[in-house]
C-alpha positions as CSV (number, residue, x, y, z in Angstrom):
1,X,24.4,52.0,-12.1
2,X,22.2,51.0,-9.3
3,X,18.8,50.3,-9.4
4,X,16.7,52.3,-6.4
5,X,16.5,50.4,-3.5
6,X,12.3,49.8,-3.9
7,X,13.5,48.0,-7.6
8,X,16.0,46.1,-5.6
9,X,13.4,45.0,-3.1
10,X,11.3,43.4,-5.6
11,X,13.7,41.9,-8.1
12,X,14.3,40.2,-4.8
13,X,11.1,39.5,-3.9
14,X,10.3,37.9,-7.7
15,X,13.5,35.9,-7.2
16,X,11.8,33.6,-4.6
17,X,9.1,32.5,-6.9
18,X,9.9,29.0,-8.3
19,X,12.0,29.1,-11.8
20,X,12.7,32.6,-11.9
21,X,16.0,34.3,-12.4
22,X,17.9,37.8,-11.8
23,X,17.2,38.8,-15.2
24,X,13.5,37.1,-15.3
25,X,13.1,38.7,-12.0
26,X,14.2,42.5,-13.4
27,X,12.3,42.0,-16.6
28,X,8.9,41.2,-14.0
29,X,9.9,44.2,-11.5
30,X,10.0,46.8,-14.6
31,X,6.6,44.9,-15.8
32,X,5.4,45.8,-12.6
33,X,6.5,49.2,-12.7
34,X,4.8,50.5,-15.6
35,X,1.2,48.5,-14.7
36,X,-1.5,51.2,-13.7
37,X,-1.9,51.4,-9.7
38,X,-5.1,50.0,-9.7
39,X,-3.6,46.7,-11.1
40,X,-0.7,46.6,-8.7
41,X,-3.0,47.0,-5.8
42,X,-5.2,44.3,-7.2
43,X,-2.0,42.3,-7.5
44,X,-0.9,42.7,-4.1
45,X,-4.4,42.4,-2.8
46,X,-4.5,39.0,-4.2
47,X,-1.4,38.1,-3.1
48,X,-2.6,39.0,0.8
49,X,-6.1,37.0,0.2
50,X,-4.0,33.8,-0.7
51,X,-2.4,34.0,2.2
52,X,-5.6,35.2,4.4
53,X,-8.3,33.2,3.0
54,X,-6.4,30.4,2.0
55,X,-6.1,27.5,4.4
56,X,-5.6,23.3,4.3
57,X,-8.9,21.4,4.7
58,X,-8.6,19.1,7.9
59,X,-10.0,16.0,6.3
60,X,-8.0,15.8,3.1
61,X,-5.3,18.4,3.1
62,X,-6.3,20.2,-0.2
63,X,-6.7,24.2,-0.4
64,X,-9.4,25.6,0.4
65,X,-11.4,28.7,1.8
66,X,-14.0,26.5,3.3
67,X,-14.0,23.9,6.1
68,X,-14.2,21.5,5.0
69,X,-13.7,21.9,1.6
70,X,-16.3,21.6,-1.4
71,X,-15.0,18.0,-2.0
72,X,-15.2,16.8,1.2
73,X,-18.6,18.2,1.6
74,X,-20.1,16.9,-1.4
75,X,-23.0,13.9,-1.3
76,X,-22.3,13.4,-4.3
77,X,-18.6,12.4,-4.4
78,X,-17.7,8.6,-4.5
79,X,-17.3,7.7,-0.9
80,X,-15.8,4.3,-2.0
81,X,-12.9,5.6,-3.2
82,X,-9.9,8.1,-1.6
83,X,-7.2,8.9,-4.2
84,X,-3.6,9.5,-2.9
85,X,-1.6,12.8,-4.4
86,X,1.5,14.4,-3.5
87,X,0.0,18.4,-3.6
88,X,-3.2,20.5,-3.8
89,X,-2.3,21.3,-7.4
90,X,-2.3,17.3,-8.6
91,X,-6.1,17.2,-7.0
92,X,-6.7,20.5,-9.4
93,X,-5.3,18.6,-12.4
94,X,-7.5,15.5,-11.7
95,X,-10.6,17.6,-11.2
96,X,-10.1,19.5,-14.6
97,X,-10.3,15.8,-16.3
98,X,-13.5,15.3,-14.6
99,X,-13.5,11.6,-14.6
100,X,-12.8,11.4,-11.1
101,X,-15.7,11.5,-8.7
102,X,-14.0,9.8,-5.3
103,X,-12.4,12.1,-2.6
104,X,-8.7,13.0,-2.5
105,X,-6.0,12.5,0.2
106,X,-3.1,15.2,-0.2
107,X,0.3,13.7,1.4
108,X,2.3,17.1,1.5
109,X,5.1,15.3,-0.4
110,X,7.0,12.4,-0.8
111,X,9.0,10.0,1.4
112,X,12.8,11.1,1.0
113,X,15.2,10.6,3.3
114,X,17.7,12.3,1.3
115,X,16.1,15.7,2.0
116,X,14.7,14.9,5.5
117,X,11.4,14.0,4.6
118,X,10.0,10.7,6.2
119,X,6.6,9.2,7.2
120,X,5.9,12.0,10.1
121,X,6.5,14.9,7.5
122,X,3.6,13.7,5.7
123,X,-0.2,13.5,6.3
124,X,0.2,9.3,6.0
125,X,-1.2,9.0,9.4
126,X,-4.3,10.8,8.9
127,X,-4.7,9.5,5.8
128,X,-4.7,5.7,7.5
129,X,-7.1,7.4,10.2
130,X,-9.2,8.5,7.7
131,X,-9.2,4.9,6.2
132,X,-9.9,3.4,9.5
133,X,-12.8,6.0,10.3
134,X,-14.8,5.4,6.6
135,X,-16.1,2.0,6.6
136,X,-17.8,2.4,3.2
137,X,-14.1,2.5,1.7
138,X,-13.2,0.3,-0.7
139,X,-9.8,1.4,-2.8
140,X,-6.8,4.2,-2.5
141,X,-5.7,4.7,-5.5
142,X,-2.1,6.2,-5.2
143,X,-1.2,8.8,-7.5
144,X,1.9,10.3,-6.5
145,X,4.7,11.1,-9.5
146,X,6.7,8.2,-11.4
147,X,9.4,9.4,-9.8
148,X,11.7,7.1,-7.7
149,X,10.9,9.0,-4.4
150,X,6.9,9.2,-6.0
151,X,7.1,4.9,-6.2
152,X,8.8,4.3,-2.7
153,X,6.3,6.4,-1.2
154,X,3.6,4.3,-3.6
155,X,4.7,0.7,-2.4
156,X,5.5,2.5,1.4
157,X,1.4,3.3,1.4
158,X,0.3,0.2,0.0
159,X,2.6,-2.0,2.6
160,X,0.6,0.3,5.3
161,X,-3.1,-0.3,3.5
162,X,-3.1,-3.9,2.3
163,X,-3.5,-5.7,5.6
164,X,-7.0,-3.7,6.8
165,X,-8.2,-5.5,3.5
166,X,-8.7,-2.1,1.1
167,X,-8.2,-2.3,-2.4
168,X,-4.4,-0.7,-3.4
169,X,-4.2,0.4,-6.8
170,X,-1.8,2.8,-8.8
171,X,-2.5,5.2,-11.5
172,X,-1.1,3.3,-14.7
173,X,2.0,5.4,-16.3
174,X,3.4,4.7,-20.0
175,X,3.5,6.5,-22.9
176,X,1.6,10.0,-23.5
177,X,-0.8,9.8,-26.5
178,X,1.7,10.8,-29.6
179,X,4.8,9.0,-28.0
180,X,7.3,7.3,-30.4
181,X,8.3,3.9,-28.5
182,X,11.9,4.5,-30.0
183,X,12.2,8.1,-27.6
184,X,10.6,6.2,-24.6
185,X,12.9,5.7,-21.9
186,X,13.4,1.9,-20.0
187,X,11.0,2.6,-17.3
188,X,8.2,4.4,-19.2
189,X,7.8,1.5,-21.0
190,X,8.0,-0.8,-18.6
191,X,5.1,0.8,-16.8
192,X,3.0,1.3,-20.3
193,X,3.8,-2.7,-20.3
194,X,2.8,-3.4,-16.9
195,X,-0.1,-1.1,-17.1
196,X,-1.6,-2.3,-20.8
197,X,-5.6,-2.9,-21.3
198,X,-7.8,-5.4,-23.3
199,X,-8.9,-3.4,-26.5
C-alpha cells in the first residue's frame, strides 16, 4: 500500500535532515500527523523564522538575528583574544561553558581537498583581516576538531598568523574526565601528553 502523496512529501522532506532514515523519517511524518494544528503551524512557522531572521554576522561569521551580533557588540568581551571554530554551533558550546570571554572567528569548515574545500571556501581571509584591523589582539586560539582535516587546518592558520607576531595557541585535547588510559587511542594520548599541566 501507498502512503498519500502529502505523507510521501514529508517522509521526504524529514529525510534531508542530518542522521535520519526512511523509517526514522515515517515514524517523524506520522508524529507530525497526529500533533494538534496549532503545533504544526508553530512548527513550520519556526522553521520559516530560521530561515527569515536568521543571518551570518559580518565580523565573525556566527548566527545571528542582529548585526552585528551580541558578541561582537559586547564592551565587555575580551578584545585580546579571537578564538578560531569550525561552525556557529562550536561558539554555542563554548558559550554554555562560560569560561570564555574573547570573541570568536567561525571558519565555515575545514581545509579538505578531498571534498573541494580549500583556503577560499573558508572565512580565513577575513579572519587575517580582522587580525590585521584589531591592534589590541594578542592570541587566536584555534579550536577546530582533532580531526586530521580539523589539525591541517590548525597548523595551515598558525603558518598564516605567526609572522604578524600574534600569540597561536590550540585548545589542549586528551582524555575526557572518566577516561580509562587502556581505551584511549594513540593519538588521544598523545595530545593529553603534549597538552599536560603543573598540578
Amino acid at each position: 500500500m501507498q502512503y498519500p502523496k502529502s505523507v510521501n512529501r514529508l517522509i521526504d522532506s524529514y529525510m534531508k535532515l542530518p542522521g535520519i532514515g526512511e523509517k526514522t523519517a515515517t515514524r517523524l511524518a506520522f508524529f507530525t500527523i497526529d500533533m494538534d494544528n496549532e503545533d504544526v503551524q508553530e512548527f513550520a512557522a519556526s522553521l520559516q523564522a530560521i530561515k527569515q531572521e536568521l543571518h551570518y554576522c559580518h565580523i565573525c561569521g556566527n548566527i545571528t538575528d542582529v548585526e552585528p551580533c551580541d558578541i561582537c557588540q559586547s564592551a565587555s568581551r575580551n578584545q585580546q583574544q579571537i578564538l578560531v571554530v569550525e561552525q556557529p554551533k562550536d561558539v554555542m558550546a563554548m558559550e554554555k561553558m562560560q569560561s570564555y570571554n574573547g570573541l570568536y572567528q567561525v571558519l565555515g569548515g575545514v581545509l579538505s581537498p578531498v571534498n573541494g574545500v580549500g583556503p577560499d571556501e573558508l572565512q580565513i581571509k577575513h579572519l587575517l583581516e580582522r587580525l590585521k584591523q584589531n591592534t589590541d589582539l594578542k592570541e587566536v586560539i584555534v579550536a577546530t576538531n582533532a580531526t586530521p582535516e580539523g589539525e591541517a587546518t590548525a597548523m595551515y592558520l598558525a603558518k598564516l598568523i605567526k609572522p604578524s607576531g600574534i600569540k597561536v595557541t590550540r585548545l589542549a585535547h586528551g582524555l575526557a574526565v572518566g577516561a580509562d588510559i587502556e581505551y584511549a587511542d594513540q593519538m588521544t594520548l598523545q595530545r593529553a601528553v603534549e597538552g599536560r599541566q603543573p598540578i
